[in-house]
Every structure is written in structure tokens, then in C-alpha cells.
C-alpha positions as CSV (number, residue, x, y, z in Angstrom):
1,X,-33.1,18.5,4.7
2,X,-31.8,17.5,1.1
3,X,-28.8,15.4,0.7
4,X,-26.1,16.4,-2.1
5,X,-24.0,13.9,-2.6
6,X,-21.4,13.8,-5.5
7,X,-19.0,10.5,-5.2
8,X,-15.0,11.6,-6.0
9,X,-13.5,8.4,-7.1
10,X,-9.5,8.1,-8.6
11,X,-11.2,8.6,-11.9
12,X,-12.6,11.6,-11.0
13,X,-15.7,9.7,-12.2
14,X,-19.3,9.5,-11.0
15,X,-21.2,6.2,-12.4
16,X,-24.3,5.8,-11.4
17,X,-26.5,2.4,-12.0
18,X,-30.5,2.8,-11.3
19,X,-31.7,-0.8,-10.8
20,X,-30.7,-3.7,-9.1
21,X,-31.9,-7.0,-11.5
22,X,-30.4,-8.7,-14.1
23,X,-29.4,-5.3,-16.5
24,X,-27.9,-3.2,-13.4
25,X,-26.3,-6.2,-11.3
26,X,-25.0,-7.0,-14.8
27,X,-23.2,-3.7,-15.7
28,X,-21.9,-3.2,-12.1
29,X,-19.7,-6.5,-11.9
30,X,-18.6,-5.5,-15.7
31,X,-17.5,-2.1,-14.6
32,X,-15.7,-3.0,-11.7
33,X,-14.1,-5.8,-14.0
34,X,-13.2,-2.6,-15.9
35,X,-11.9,-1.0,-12.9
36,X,-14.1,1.6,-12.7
37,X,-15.6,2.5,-9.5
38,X,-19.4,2.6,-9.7
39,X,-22.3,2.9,-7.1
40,X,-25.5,1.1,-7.6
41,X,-28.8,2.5,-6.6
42,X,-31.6,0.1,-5.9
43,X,-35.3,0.4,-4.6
44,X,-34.5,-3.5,-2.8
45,X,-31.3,-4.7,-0.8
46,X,-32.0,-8.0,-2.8
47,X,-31.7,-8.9,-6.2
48,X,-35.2,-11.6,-7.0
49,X,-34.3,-14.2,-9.8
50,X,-37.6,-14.2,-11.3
51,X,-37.1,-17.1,-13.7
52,X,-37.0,-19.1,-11.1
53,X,-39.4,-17.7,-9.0
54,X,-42.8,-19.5,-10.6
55,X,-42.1,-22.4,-8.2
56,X,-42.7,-20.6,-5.7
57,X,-47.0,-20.4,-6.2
58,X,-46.7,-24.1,-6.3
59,X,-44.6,-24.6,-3.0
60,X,-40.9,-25.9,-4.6
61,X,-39.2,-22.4,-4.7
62,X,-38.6,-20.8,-1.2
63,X,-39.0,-17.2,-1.2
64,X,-35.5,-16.7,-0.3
65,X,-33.9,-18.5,-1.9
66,X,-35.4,-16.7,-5.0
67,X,-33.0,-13.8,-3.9
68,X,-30.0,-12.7,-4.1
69,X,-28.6,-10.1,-1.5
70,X,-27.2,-6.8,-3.2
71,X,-25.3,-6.3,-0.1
72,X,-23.5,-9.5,-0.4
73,X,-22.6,-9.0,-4.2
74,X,-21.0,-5.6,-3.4
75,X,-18.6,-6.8,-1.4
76,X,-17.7,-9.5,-3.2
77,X,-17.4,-7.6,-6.7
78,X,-16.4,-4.3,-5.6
79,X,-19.3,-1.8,-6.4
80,X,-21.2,0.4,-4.0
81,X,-24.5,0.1,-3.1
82,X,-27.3,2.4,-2.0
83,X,-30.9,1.0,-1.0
84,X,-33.4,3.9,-1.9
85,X,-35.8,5.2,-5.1
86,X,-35.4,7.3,-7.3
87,X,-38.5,9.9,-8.1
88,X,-36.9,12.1,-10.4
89,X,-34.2,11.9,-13.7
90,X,-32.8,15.6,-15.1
91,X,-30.4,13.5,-17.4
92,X,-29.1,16.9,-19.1
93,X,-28.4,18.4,-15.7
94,X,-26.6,14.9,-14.5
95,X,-28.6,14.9,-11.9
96,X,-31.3,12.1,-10.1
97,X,-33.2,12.4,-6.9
98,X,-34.9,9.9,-4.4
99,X,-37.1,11.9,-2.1
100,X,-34.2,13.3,0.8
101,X,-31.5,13.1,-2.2
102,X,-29.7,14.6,-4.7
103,X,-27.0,12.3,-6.7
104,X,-24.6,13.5,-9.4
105,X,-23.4,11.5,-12.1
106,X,-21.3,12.2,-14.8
107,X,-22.0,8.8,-16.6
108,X,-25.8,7.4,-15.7
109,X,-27.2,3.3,-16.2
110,X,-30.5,3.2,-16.4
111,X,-31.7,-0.2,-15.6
112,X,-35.6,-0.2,-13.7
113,X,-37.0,-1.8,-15.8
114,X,-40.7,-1.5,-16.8
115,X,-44.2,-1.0,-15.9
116,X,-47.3,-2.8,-16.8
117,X,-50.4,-1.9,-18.7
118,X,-53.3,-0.3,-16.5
119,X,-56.4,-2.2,-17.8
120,X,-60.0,-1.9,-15.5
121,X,-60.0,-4.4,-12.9
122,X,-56.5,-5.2,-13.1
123,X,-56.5,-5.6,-9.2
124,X,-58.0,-8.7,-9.7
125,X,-55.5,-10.4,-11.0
126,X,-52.0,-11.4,-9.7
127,X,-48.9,-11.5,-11.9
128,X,-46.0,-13.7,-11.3
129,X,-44.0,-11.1,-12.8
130,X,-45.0,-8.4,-10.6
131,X,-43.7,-7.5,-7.1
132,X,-41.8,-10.0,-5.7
133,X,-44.0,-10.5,-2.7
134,X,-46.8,-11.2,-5.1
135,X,-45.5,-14.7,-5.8
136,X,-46.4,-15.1,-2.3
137,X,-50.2,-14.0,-2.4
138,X,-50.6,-16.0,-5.7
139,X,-49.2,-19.2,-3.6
140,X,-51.5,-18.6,-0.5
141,X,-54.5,-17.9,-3.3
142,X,-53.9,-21.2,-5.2
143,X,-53.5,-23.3,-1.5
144,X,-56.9,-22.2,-0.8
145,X,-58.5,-22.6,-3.3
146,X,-56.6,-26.2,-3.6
147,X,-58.4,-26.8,-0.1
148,X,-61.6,-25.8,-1.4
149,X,-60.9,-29.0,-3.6
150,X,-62.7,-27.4,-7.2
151,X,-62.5,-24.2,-9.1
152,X,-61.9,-22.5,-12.2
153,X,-58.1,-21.5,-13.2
154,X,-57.3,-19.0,-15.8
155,X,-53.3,-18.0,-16.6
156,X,-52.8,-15.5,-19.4
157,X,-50.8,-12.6,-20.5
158,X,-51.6,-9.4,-22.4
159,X,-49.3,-6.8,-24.5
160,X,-49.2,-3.5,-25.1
161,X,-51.1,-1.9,-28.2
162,X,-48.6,0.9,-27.8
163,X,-45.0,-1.1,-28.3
164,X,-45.3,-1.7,-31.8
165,X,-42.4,-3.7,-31.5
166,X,-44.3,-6.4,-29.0
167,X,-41.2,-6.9,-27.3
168,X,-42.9,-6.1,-24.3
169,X,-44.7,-9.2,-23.7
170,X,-44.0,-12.0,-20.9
171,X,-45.7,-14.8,-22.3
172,X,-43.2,-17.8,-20.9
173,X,-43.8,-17.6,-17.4
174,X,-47.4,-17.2,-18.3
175,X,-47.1,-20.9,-19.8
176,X,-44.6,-22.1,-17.0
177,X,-46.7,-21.3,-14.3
178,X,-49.8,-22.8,-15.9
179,X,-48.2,-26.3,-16.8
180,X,-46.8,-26.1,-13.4
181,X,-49.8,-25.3,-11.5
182,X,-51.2,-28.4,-13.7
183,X,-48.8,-31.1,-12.6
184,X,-49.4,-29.8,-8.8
185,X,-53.2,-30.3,-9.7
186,X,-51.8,-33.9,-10.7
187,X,-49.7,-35.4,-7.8
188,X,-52.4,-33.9,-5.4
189,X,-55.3,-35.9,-7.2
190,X,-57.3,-32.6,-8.2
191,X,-56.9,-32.4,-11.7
192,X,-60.8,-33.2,-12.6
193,X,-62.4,-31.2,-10.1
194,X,-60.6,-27.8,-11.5
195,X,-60.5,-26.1,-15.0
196,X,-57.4,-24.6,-16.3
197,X,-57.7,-22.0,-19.3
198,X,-54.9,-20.2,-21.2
199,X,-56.2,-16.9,-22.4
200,X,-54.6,-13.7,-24.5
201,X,-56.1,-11.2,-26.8
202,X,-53.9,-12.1,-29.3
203,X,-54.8,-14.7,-32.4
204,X,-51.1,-16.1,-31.9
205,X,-49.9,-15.9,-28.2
206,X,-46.2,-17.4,-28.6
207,X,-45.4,-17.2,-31.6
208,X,-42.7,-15.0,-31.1
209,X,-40.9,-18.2,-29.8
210,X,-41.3,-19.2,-33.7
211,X,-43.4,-21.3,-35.9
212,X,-42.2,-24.4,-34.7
213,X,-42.3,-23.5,-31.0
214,X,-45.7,-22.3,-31.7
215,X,-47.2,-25.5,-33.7
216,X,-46.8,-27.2,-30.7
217,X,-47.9,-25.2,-28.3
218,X,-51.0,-27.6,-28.9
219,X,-49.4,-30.4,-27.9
220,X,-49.0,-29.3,-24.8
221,X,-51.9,-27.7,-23.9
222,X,-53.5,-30.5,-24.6
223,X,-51.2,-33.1,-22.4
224,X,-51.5,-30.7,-19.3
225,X,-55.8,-30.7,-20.2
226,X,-55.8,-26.9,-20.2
227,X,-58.4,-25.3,-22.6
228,X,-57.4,-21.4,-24.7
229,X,-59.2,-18.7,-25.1
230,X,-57.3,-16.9,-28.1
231,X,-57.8,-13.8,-30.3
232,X,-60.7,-11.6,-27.9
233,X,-59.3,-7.9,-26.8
234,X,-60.2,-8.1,-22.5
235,X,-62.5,-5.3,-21.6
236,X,-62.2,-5.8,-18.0
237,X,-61.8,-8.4,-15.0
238,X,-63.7,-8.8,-12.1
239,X,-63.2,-11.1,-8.9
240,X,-64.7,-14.2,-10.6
241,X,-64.6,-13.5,-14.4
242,X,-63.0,-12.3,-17.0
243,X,-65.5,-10.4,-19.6
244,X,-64.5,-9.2,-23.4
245,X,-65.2,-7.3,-26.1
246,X,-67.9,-9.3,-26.8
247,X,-69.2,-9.5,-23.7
248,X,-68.2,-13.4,-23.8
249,X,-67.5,-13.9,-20.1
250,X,-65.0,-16.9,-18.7
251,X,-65.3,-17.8,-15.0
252,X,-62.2,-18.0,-13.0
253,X,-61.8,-17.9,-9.4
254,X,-58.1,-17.0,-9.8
255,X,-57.0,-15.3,-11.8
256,X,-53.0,-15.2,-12.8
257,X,-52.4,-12.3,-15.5
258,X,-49.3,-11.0,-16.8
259,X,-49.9,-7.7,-18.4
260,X,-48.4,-5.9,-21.4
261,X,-45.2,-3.9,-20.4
262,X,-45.2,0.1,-20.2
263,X,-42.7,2.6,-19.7
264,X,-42.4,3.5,-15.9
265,X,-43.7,6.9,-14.7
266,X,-41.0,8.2,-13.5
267,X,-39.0,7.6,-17.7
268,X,-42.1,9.3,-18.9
269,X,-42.1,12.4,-16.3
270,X,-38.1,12.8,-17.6
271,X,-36.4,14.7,-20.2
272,X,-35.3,11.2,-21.8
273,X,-36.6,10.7,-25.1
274,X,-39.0,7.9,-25.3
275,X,-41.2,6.0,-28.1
276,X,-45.0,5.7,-28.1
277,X,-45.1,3.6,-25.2
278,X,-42.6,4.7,-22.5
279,X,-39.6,3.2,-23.5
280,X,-36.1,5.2,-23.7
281,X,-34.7,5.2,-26.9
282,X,-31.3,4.2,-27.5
283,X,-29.2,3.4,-30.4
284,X,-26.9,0.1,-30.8
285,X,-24.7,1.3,-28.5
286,X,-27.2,0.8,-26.0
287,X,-26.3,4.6,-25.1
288,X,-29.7,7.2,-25.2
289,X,-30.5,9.4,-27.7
290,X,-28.8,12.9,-28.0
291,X,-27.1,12.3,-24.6
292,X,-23.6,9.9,-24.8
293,X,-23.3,10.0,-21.0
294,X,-26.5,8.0,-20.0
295,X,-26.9,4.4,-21.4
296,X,-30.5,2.2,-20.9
297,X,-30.1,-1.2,-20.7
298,X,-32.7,-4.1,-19.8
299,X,-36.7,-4.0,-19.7
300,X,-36.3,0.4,-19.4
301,X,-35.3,0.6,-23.2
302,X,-36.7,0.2,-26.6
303,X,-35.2,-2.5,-28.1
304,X,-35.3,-3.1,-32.2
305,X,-38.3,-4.7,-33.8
306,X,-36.9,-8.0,-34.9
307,X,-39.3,-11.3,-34.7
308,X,-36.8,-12.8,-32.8
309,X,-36.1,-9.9,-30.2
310,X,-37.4,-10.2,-26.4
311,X,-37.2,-8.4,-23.3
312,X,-35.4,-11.2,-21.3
313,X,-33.3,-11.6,-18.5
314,X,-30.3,-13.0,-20.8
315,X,-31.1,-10.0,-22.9
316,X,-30.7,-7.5,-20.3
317,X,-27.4,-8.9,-19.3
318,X,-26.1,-8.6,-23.2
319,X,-27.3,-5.1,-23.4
320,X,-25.0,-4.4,-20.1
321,X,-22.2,-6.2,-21.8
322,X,-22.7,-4.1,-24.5
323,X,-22.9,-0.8,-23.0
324,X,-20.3,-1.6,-20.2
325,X,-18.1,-2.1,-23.3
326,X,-18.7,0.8,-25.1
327,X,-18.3,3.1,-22.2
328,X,-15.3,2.1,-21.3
329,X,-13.3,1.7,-24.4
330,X,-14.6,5.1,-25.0
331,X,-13.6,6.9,-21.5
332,X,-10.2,4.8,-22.5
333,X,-10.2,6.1,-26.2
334,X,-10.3,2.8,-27.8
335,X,-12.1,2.6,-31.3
336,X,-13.8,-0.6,-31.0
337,X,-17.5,-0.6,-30.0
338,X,-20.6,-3.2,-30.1
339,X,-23.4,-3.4,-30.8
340,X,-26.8,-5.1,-29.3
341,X,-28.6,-5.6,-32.4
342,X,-26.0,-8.1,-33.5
343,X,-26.3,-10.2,-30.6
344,X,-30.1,-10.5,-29.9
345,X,-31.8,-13.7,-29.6
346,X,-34.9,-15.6,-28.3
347,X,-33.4,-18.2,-25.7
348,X,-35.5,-19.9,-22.8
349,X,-35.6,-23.4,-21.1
350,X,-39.7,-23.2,-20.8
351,X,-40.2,-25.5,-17.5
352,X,-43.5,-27.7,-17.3
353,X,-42.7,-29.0,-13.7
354,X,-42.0,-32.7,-15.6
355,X,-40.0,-31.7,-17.9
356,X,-38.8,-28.9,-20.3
357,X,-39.1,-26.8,-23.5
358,X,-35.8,-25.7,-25.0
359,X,-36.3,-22.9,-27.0
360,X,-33.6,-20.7,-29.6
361,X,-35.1,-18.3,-32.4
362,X,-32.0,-16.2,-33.8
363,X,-31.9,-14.6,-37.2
364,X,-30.9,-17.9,-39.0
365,X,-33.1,-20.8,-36.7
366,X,-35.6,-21.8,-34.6
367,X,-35.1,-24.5,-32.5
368,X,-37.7,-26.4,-30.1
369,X,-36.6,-29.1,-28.5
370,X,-39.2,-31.1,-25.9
371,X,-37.2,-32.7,-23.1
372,X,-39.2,-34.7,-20.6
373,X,-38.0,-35.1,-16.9
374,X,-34.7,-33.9,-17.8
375,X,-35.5,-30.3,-19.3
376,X,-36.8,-29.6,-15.3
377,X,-33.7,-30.6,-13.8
378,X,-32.0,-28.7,-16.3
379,X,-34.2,-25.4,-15.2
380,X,-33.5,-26.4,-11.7
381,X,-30.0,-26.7,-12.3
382,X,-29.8,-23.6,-14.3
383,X,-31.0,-21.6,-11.2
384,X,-28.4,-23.2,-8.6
385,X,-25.8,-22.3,-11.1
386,X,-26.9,-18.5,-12.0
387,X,-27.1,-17.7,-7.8
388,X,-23.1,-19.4,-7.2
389,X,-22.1,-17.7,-10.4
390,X,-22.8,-14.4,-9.8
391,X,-21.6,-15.3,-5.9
392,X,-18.1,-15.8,-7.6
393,X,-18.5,-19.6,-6.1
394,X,-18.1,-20.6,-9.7
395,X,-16.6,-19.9,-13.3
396,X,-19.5,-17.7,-15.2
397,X,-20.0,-18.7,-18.8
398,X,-20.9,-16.4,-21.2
399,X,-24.2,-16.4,-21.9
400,X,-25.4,-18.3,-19.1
């Protein structure tokens, strides 16, 4: 039997937020801040902190403590919280459903995130920005093969011809897990018997960190002895190899891909208007196209085609600072609102497993700063700090 449920709050308003990661977790503990009661609807009960999580193939990230329990955050900020998934969005009839469900809204946050880019023989690879449990199978993949004691290692990431922004690309963890997986090849005394390559069909993989980021990417590719594979379009992968356009084929017995980003299924199968490649559109506001009562906010959206524009984490939380804002001072009739594009920027402490990348692109600079030892710790630290933050445990500062 379907469930209707409509929530009455004092406001007389129903706020919903679809996603539980960085965007909707975001905009639920700004609304309550706002005083506005809200109810958050995730597929998980746990929130996974995926920056952190690409220690966990190499054995110095537990699982859970990669996580972050929804049900623990509601109580302490206030919000409600529903563990289920959402199959279906009518935004012009206010109305999603999960499969025994029906939920009203009169204000809607749309925060799932994204999908990935189907390519032929995708199943044979694993993505460390993919399911959360897949960090898991890439760690039990890369033990074995470490007890084998040789093998070939490819780590690369793809984007999506579609996004003609290429904003939808996860190249840093790409890297992070790849210098990482290096260092572990390192202490454990492996490092000749095994042959890392860092592959993408694109002439310039990272250079959307920037020039100067970029001109050294070199540098380290060649202190963690990993070879590249640059500038072929991948025609398919199969258990042990990756073959492209060419038919040039590279050998890998694992292989760790992060595919281009695409707009989920269930955005495309809505009445949301999208772009080319899935993504809702939505103007500075961060509120959707031809509808003010629905806002999109993280990975879900379509963000504007500057060089220095990502889909982050840290982004995802500005665009829910953003939107947060701009709903409320307009349900409260203020005049003031904000807007995203102003505060975009290309931020990311690019861990090596000795040491660190720091990495800024804005409008006005690029900024790459190599910190040895150090730049780990940081990373490390940045990861304790995000977790006993958001816990209330300890003074959040903005941006961080």
C-alpha cells in the first residue's frame, strides 16, 4: 500500500533534501541554523567522506571510520531523517516517490549527486569514487595481487564528451590513490616487481588544477616511477587490458578507473530541465530553471564553465550555503541574495601518502605548493577535523 506523507511543521512548510553527502548534509545543518524545519531523505544511514576514503585500498583508512552516521547528525543538528530512495521526481506537482512512498514538498533540495559514464567493459574496473563498499573490493584486489608479489597497475580517469563544461571529471583521487598505492609498493619492498601507469584519453589530464599544477605533474610521476598513457580515446577494458582506439593495448591486472560523471537516471526520467549530459540546470541562485521552489546543489547540477570550476566536495557545500541563503531570505522577504558563480574555486590538498600537493586555481591565481611529510599530516588532519566539525565537537570554519 502507498504511503502519503505530507510533513506539517510551525511554518507550515515542507523542505525536502534528496541526498545525504556533502551538498544535502550541508544545506540541512544551514536550514536548521535558519530555523527551518527540514527532513532529509537519503538512500544510506551514513554520510562516506570520500576524500578521505583512498586510504582505505592501501590499509590506513578504516571503513568506518570513513563514515559519518546521518542518524547521529540529526539529532545533534535538528533535521529529520528518512533512510530510503527515491525512484521518481514530478517537481511541478511537488511531489517525489521512493517505491512504497509518496512525499510532498513545497520547497525541494536536490543533492544525489551524479552518475558515471557507461563505457564497454566498465565492469572491469573499480573506482574509488564509486560505491562506498567498492573501496573495499579495490583493497582486497590490490592485497592479492600484493601476495602474488608482481603485476601490472593502471589508475586513470575518463570524462564525459557530453559535459562540455568538463566539470565532471575526478581526476585527484585518480592521482592520490596512484602515488599512494606507490609508497605502499615502497615500504613493502615491491616497487620493481610491479608496473604502475597513469592513463586518460585526454592530451592534458590535470590541467584544470592549472598550468603550474600541471607542469609538474611530471615531477611526480616520475619520483613515484609511474609511466602515462595520455591523449588515446579507451574503446573498451577487459579483465587484463585496456585496448584503444588504436588498438594499442596496455596490460594491467587491476585496474582502478574513475569514469566521466553523467546525470543520474532518475534527473533524466524527470520533468527538470537538464543540459546535454544529465545535469539540472540552475541559475546563480543555485535554484532550477523555471521552477523557484526546487534548488540543485552539489555533483546533480550544471555548474558554469569556468577553467577553474570543479565538482568538489567544498564546492558542493558552497552551493548549499548559497541556496540555503537565498531560500531563506526569500521565504523571510529579505532582498539580499548570492550567488555561486562568485565564489567558485579549485581547492585540494592532493595527498601522495609522504607528503602533499596544495593546490588553489581562482579567477586571479594558481597556486601549487609541494609539501613533503607535512602536506600528509595535513590531509590526515584535515579529515579528523571535517568528522568533529560537522559532530559539533568543534568550531567549523568557513570553508573548511
Amino acid at each position: 500500500m502507498e504511503n502519503n506523507i505530507n510533513y506539517k511543521h510551525s511554518s507550515n512548510r515542507q523542505i525536502l533534501i534528496i541526498g545525504g553527502g556533502f551538498a544535502g548534509l550541508e544545506a540541512a545543518i544551514k536550514l536548521r541554523k535558519y530555523k527551518h524545519e527540514v527532513t532529509l531523505i537519503s538512500e544510506r544511514d551514513y554520510m562516506f567522506v570520500y576524500p578521505i576514503s583512498i586510504w582505505i585500498p592501501i590499509g590506513k583508512q578504516s571503513f568506518e571510520d570513513t563514515k559519518l552516521s546521518l542518524s547521529e547528525l540529526a539529532k545533534i543538528h535538528g533535521f529529520n531523517l528518512i533512510i530510503d530512495k527515491i525512484t521518481k521526481i514530478e517537481s511541478k506537482n511537488n511531489t517525489v516517490y521512493s517505491e512504497t512512498t509518496t512525499y510532498h514538498f513545497d520547497y525541494l533540495f536536490l543533492a544525489i549527486g551524479m552518475g558515471k559514464v557507461q563505457m564497454k567493459g566498465l565492469n572491469h574496473t573499480h573506482s574509488i569514487c564509486g560505491k562506498p563498499e567498492e573501496s573495499l573490493i579495490i583493497k582486497d584486489l590490490l592485497d592479492n595481487l600484493l601476495a602474488k608479489g608482481h603485476g601490472h597497475i593502471t589508475v586513470g580517469f575518463g570524462g564525459n564528451p557530453k559535459d562540455l563544461t568538463a566539470t565532471a571529471v575526478r581526476g585527484g583521487p585518480a592521482f592520490e590513490l596512484l602515488f599512494n598505492i606507490s609508497v605502499l609498493l615502497k615500504e613493502k619492498k615491491l616497487k620493481d616487481n610491479f608496473t604502475l601507469t597513469f592513463f586518460a584519453p585526454m592530451e592534458e589530464p590535470g590541467k584544470r588544477m592549472g598550468v603550474k599544477a600541471y607542469n609538474k605533474m611530471d615531477i611526480f610521476f616520475k619520483h613515484y616511477k609511474v609511466k602515462t598513457h595520455f591523449g588515446k580515446k579507451i574503446k573498451e577494458f577487459t579483465e587484463n587490458a585496456i585496448i584503444f582506439e588504436d588498438d594499442t593495448v596496455l596490460t594491467s591486472d587491476l585496474t582502478l578507473f574513475i569514469s566521466g560523471g553523467d546525470g543520474l537516471q532518475l534527473i533524466k526520467d524527470s520533468d527538470l530541465p537538464t543540459n546535454e549530459a544529465g545535469f539540472i540546470l540552475i541559475n546563480e541562485m543555485c535554484r532550477v530553471e523555471g521552477n523557484p521552489h526546487v534548488y540543485a546543489i552539489g555533483d546533480v547540477a550544471a555548474i558554469i564553465d569556468h577553467p577553474w570550476a570543479a565538482k568538489q566536495g567544498h564546492v558542493a557545500e558552497i552551493m548549499a550555503d548559497v541556496a540555503t541563503y537565498n531560500f531563506h531570505n526569500s521565504v523571510t522577504h529579505k532582498e539580499k541574495r548570492m550567488s555561486y558563480w562568485e565564489r567558485l574555486h579549485l581547492v585540494c590538498v592532493m595527498d601522495s601518502g609522504d607528503g602533499a600537493a596544495f593546490v588553489v586555481r581562482t579567477a586571479n591565481k594558481e597556486i601549487m605548493i609541494p609539501l613533503p611529510i607535512i602536506g600528509h599530516w595535513m590531509k590526515k588532519g584535515w579529515g579528523w577535523y571535517y568528522k568533529n566539525s560537522k559532530k559539533k565537537r568543534m568550531l567549523r570554519l568557513p570553508g573548511m
